[in-house]
One Martini backbone bead per residue (centre of mass of N, CA, C, O) as a GRO file, in nm:
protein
  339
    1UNK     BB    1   5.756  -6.816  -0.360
    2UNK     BB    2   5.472  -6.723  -0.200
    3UNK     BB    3   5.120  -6.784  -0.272
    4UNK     BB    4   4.749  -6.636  -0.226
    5UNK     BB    5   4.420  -6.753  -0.306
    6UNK     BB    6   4.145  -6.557  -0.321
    7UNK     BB    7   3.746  -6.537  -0.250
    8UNK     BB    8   3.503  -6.261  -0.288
    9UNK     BB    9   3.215  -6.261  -0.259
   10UNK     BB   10   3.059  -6.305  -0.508
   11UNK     BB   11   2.949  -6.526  -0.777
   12UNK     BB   12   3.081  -6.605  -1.119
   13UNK     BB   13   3.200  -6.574  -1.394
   14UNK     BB   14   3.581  -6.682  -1.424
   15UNK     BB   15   3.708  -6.742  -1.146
   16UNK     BB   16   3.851  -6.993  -1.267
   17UNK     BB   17   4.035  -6.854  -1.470
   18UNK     BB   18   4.178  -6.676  -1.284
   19UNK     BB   19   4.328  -6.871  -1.098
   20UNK     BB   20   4.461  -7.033  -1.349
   21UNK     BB   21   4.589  -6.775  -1.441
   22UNK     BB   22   4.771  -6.753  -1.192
   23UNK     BB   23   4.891  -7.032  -1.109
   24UNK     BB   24   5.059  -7.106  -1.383
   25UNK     BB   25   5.207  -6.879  -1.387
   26UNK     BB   26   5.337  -6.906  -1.097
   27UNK     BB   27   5.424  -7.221  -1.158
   28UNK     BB   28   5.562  -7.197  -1.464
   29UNK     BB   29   5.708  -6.855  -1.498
   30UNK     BB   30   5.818  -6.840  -1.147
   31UNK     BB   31   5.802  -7.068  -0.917
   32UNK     BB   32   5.575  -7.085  -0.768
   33UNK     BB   33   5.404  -7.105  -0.478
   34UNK     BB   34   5.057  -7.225  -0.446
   35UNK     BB   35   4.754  -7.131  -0.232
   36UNK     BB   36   4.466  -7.201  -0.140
   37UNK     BB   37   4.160  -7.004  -0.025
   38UNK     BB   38   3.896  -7.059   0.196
   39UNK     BB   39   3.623  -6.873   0.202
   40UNK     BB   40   3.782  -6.634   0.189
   41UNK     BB   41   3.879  -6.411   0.451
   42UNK     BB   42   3.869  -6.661   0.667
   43UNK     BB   43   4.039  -6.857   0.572
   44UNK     BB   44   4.262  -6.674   0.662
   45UNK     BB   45   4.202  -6.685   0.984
   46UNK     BB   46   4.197  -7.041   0.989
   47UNK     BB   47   4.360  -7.161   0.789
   48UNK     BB   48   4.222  -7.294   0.501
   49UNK     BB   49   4.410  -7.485   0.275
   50UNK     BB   50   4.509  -7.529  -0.049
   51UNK     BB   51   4.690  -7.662  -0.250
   52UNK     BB   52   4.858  -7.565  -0.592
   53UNK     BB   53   4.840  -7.737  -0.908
   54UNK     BB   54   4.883  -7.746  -1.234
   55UNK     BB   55   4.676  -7.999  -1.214
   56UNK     BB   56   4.490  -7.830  -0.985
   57UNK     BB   57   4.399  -7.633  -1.270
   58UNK     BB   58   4.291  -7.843  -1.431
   59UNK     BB   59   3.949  -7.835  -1.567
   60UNK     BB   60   3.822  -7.535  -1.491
   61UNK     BB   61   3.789  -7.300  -1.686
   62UNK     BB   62   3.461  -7.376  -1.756
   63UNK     BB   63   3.361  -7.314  -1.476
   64UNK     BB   64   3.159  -7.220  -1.228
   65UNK     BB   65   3.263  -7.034  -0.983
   66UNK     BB   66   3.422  -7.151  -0.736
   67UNK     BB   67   3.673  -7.388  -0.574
   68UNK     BB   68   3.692  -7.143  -0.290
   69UNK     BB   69   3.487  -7.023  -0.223
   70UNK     BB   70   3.253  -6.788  -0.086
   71UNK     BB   71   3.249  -6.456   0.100
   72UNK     BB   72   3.129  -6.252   0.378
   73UNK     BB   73   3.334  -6.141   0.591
   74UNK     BB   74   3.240  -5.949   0.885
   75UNK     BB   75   3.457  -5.991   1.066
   76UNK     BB   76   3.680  -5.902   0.923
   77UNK     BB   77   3.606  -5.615   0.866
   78UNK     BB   78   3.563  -5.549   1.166
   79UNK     BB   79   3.902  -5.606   1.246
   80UNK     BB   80   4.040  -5.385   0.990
   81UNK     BB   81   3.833  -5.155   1.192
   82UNK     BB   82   3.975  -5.165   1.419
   83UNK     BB   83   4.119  -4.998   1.719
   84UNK     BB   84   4.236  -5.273   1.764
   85UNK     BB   85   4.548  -5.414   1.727
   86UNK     BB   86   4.521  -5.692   1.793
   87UNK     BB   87   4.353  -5.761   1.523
   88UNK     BB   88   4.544  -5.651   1.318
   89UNK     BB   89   4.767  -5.879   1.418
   90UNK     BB   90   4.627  -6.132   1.352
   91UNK     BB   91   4.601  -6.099   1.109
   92UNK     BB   92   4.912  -6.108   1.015
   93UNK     BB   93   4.975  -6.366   1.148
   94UNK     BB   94   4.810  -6.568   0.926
   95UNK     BB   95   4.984  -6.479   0.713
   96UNK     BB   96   5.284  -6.574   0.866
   97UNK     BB   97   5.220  -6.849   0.893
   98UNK     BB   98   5.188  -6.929   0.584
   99UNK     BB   99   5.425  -6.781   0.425
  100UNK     BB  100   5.352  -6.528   0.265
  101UNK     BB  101   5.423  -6.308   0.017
  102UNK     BB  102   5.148  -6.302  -0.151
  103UNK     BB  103   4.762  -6.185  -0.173
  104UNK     BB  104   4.513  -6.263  -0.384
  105UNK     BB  105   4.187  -6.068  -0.427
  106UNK     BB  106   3.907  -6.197  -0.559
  107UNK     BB  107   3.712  -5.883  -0.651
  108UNK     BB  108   3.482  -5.643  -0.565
  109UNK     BB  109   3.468  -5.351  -0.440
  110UNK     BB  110   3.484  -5.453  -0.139
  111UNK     BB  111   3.735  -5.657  -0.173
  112UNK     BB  112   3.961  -5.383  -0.278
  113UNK     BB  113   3.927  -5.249  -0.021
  114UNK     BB  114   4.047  -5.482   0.180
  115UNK     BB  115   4.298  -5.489   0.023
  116UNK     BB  116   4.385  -5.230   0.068
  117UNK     BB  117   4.392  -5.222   0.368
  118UNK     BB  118   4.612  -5.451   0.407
  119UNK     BB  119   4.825  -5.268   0.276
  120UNK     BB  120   4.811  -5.070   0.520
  121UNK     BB  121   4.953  -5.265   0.729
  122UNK     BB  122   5.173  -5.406   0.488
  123UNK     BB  123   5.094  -5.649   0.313
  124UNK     BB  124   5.122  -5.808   0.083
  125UNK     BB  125   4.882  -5.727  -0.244
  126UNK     BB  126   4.653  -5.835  -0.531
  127UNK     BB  127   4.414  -5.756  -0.747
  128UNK     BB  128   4.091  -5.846  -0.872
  129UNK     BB  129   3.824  -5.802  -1.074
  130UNK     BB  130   3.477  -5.909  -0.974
  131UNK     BB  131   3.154  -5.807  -1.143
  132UNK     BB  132   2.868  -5.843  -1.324
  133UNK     BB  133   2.847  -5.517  -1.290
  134UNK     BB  134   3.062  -5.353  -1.381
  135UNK     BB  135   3.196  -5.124  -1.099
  136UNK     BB  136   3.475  -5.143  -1.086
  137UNK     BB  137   3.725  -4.922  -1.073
  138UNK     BB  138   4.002  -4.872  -1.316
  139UNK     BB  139   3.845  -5.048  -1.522
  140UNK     BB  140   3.653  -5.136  -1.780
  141UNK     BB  141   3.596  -5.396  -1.716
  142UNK     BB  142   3.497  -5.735  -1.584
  143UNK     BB  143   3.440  -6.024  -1.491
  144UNK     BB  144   3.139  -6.197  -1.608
  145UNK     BB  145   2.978  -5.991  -1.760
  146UNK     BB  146   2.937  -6.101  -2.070
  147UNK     BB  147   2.782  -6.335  -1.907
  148UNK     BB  148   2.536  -6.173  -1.848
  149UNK     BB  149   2.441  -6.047  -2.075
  150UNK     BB  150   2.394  -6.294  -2.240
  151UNK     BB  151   2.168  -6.386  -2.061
  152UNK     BB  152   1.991  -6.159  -2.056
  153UNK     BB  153   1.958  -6.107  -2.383
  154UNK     BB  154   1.794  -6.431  -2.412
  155UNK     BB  155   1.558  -6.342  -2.215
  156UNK     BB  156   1.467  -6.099  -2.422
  157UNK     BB  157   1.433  -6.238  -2.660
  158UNK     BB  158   1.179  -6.436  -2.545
  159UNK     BB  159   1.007  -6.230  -2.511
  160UNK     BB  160   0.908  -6.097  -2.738
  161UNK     BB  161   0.709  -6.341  -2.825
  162UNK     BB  162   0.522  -6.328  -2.606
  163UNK     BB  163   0.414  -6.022  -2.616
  164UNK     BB  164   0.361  -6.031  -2.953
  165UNK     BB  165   0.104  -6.230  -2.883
  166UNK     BB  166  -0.034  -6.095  -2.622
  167UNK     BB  167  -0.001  -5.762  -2.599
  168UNK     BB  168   0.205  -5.682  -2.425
  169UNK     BB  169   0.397  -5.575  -2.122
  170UNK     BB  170   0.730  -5.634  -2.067
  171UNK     BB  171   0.914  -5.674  -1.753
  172UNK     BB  172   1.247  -5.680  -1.683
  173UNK     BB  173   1.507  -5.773  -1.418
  174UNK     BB  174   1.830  -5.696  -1.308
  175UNK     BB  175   2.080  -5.655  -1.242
  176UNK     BB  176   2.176  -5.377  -1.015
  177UNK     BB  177   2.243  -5.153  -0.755
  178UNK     BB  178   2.417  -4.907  -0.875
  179UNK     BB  179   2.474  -5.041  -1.130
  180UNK     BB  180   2.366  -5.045  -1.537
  181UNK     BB  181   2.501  -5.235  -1.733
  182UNK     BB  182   2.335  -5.487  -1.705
  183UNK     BB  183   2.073  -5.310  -1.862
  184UNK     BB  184   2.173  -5.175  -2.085
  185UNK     BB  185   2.350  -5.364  -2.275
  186UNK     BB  186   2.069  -5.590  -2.269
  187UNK     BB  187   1.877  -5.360  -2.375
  188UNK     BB  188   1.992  -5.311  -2.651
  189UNK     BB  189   2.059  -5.591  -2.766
  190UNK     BB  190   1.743  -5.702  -2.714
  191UNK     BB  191   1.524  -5.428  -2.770
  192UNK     BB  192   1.462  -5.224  -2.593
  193UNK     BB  193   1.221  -4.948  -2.521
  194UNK     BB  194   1.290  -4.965  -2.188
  195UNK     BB  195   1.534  -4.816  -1.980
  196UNK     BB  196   1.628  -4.866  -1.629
  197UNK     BB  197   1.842  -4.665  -1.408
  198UNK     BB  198   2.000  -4.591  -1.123
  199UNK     BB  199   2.166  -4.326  -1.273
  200UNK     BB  200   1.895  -4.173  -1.409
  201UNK     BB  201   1.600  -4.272  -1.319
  202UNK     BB  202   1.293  -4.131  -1.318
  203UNK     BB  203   0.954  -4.085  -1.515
  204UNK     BB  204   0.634  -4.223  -1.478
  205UNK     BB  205   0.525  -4.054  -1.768
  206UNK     BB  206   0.735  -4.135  -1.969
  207UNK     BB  207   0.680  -4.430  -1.964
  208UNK     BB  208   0.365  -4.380  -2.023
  209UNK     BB  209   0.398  -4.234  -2.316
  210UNK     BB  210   0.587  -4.445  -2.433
  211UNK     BB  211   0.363  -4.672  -2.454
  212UNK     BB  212   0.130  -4.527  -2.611
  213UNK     BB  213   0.301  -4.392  -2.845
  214UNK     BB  214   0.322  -4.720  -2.951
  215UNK     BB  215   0.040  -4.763  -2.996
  216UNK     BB  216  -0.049  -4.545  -3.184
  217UNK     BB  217   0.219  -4.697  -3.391
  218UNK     BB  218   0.155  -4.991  -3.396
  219UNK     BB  219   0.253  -5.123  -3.118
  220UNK     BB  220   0.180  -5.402  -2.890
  221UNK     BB  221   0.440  -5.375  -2.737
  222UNK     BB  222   0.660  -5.412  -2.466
  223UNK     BB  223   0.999  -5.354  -2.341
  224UNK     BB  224   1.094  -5.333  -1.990
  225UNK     BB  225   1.413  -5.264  -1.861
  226UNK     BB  226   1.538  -5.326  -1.522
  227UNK     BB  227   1.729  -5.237  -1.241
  228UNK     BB  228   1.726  -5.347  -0.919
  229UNK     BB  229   1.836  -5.034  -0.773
  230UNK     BB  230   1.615  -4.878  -0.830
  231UNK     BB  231   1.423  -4.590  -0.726
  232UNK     BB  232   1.162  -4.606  -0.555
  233UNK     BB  233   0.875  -4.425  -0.526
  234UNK     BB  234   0.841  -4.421  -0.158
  235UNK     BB  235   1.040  -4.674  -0.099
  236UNK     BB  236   0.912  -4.939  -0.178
  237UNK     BB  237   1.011  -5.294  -0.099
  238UNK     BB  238   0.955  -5.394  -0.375
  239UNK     BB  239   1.007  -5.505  -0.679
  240UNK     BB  240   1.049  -5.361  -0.960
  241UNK     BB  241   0.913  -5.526  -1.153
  242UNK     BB  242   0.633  -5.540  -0.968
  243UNK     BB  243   0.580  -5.210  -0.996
  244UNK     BB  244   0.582  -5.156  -1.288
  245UNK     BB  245   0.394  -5.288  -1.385
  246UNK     BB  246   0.168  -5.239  -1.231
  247UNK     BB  247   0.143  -4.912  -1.316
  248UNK     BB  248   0.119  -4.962  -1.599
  249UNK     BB  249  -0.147  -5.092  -1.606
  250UNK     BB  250  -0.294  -4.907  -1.492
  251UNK     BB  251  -0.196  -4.639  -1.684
  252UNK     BB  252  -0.303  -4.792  -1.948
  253UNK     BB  253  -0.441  -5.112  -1.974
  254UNK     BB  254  -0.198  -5.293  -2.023
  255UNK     BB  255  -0.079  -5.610  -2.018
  256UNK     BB  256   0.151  -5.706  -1.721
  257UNK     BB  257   0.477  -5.835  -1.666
  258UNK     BB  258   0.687  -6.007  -1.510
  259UNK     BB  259   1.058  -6.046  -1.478
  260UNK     BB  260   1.272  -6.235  -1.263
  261UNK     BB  261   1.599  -6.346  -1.284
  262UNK     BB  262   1.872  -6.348  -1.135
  263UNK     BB  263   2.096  -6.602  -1.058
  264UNK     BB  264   2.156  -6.661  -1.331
  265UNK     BB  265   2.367  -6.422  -1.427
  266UNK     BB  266   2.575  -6.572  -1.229
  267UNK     BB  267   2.621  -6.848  -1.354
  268UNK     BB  268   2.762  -7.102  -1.513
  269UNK     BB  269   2.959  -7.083  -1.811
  270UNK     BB  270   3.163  -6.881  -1.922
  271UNK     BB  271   3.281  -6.697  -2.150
  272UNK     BB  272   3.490  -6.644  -2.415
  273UNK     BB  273   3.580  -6.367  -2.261
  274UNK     BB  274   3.586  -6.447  -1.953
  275UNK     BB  275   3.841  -6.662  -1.964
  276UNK     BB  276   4.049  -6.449  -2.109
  277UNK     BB  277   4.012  -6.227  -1.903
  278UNK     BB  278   4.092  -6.385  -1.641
  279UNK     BB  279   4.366  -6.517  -1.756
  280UNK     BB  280   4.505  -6.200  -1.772
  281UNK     BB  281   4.459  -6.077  -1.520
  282UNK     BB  282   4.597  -6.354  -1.333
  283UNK     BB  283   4.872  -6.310  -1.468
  284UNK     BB  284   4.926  -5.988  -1.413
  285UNK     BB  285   4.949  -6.068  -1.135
  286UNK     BB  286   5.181  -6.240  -1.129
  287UNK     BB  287   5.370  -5.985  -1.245
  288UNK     BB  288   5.359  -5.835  -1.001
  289UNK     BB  289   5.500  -6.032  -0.807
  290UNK     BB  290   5.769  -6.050  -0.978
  291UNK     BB  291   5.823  -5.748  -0.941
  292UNK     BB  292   5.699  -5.587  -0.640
  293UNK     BB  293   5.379  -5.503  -0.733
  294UNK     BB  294   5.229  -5.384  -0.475
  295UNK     BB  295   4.879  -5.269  -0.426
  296UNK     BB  296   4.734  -5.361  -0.665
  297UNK     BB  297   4.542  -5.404  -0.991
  298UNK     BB  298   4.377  -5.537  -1.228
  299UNK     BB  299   4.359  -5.437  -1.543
  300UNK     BB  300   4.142  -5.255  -1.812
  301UNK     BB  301   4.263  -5.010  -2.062
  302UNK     BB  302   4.254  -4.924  -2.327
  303UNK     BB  303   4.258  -5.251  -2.431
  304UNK     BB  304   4.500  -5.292  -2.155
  305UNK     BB  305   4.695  -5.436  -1.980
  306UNK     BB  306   4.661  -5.312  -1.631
  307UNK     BB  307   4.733  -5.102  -1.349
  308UNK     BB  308   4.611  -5.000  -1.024
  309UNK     BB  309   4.602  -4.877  -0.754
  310UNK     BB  310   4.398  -4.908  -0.459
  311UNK     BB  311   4.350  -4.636  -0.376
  312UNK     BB  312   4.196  -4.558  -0.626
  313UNK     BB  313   3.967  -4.777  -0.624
  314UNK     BB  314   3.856  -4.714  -0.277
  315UNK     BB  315   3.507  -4.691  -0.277
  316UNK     BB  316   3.440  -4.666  -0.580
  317UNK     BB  317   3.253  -4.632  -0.867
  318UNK     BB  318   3.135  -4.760  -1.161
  319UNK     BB  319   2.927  -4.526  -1.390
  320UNK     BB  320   2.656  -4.465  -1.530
  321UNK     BB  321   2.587  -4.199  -1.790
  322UNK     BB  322   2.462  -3.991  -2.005
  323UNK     BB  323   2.704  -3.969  -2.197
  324UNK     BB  324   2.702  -4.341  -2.244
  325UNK     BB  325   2.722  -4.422  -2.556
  326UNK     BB  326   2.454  -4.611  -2.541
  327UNK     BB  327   2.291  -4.409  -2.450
  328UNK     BB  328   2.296  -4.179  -2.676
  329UNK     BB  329   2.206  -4.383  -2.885
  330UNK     BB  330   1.944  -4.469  -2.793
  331UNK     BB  331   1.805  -4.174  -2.797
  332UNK     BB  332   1.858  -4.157  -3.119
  333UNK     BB  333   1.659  -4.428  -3.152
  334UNK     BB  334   1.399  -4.380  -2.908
  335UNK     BB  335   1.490  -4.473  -2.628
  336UNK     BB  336   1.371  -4.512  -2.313
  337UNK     BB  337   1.505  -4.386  -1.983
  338UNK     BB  338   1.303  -4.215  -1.787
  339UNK     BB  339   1.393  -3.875  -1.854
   0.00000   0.00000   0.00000
């Protein structure tokens, strides 16, 4: 069998340790032929390939980024949503061109909806979950986010000691458009005072008495961690981390500061927790290519290797409830989610 591998959408800690799960599985426990695809599903338009081999696939697992480049590539979703069928039939042909029994598509929510459309077409392919956000539906986890978690707990760890000595309130942004989960997770992680989710809104009075009665019981700083995706009152098109602040301090009167941490989150080498899981991920994507189970995606289930349809996948998105144990136990701590 010949396989091939892309990666598409935004880039991750995990993605090249994914490739290797994927890769050495697929070519020492299956003798299967493996290819890369080069810059997401463009890659596959113009059959830009490397081959993989045990090899070239060795002394990745550390690295940050993927080897295989990635893109967001409009002309191809337009294509696949083309009501021309020769659209639909290049994509096809580029597929059979290359010789593939089936394509693997390394990617978060946008990428799996694709991915599942592909196999609308006919094409054999299997999905591998992943971004930052932890966001893509049917699986608990996605690799990445362990380390963006850690990358911005170790961030609010520092705001900490200068809030404390300037007596200031810190605004601190991290990533999630539609979820908040690194916004969660590292706001309990590193003690924040005020969590602000894109799922769960804000109520701007509730914010400002929370930091208020933190003054009055001799607290002098406040830390405040907001999900960069959360819907600012008024439409405004401002980072919601300087519109917080503004607001904080004008209605406190305490000095107040914003850090937009951003692509940072996104960088540098996996921890050892997303190099396991995507090790995991990118081999039972093997395993499912060599049983014949193809339109899947592989996932982690109640803390266990398995896979979901494609088709249940798409379209969906995992998000933060008011139950989220993380959130309720916030709450039970004195914890203000701004609501």
């Amino acid at each position: 069998m010949k396989i091939g591998i892309l990666t598409s959408g935004g880039d991750c800690p995990g993605i090249n340790a994914t490739i290797r799960g994927v890769g050495k599985t697929a070519i020492n426990n299956y003798g299967m032929e493996v290819i890369g695809i080069r810059n997401g599903f463009s890659g596959l338009l113009h059959k830009d390939v490397i081959e993989l081999t045990d090899a070239s696939l060795s002394g990745i697992l550390n690295l940050g980024g993927t080897i295989l480049g990635t893109a967001r590539e409009k002309l191809f979703r337009k294509m696949i949503n083309s009501p021309d069928e020769a659209d639909r039939e290049t994509i096809k042909q580029c597929y059979n061109e290359l010789g593939l029994d089936c394509l693997v598509c390394i990617g978060g929510n946008g990428t799996q909806r694709t991915t599942w459309m592909l196999s609308e077409l006919g094409l054999n392919v299997v999905g591998i979950p992943k971004t930052i956000d932890n966001d893509v539906w049917g699986t608990d986890v996605t690799f990445g986010f362990d380390t963006a978690v850690n990358i911005a707990t170790e961030a609010i760890d520092r705001l900490h000691s200068t809030a404390s000595s300037h007596r200031r309130v810190m605004v601190i942004e991290l990533m999630g458009h539609h979820a908040g989960w690194i916004a969660l997770n590292a706001g309990m992680a590193g003690g924040a005072d005020i969590i602000l989710l894109p799922e769960l809104g804000y109520n701007m009075k509730v914010i400002i008495d929370k930091i208020k009665s933190r003054v009055e019981q001799g607290k002098a700083y406040s830390i405040v961690v907001v999900a960069e995706g959360i819907d600012i009152h008024g439409g405004n098109n401002e980072r919601p981390a300087i519109y917080f602040a503004r607001e904080i301090e004008a209605q406190t009167g305490i000095e107040t500061r914003e850090t937009v941490l951003g692509y940072i989150q996104r960088g540098g080498s996996p921890s050892p927790a997303d190099r396991n899981l995507g090790t995991l991920l990118g081999g039972h994507a093997a395993d499912l290519i060599h049983r014949g189970q193809y339109g899947k995606m592989s996932a982690i289930i109640d803390n266990k290797i398995s896979e979901v349809p494609l088709s249940e996948v798409a379209g969906k998105l995992r998000l933060v409830t008011h139950d989220t144990p993380l959130v309720e136990q916030g709450k039970r701590m004195g914890i203000s989610f701004g609501i």
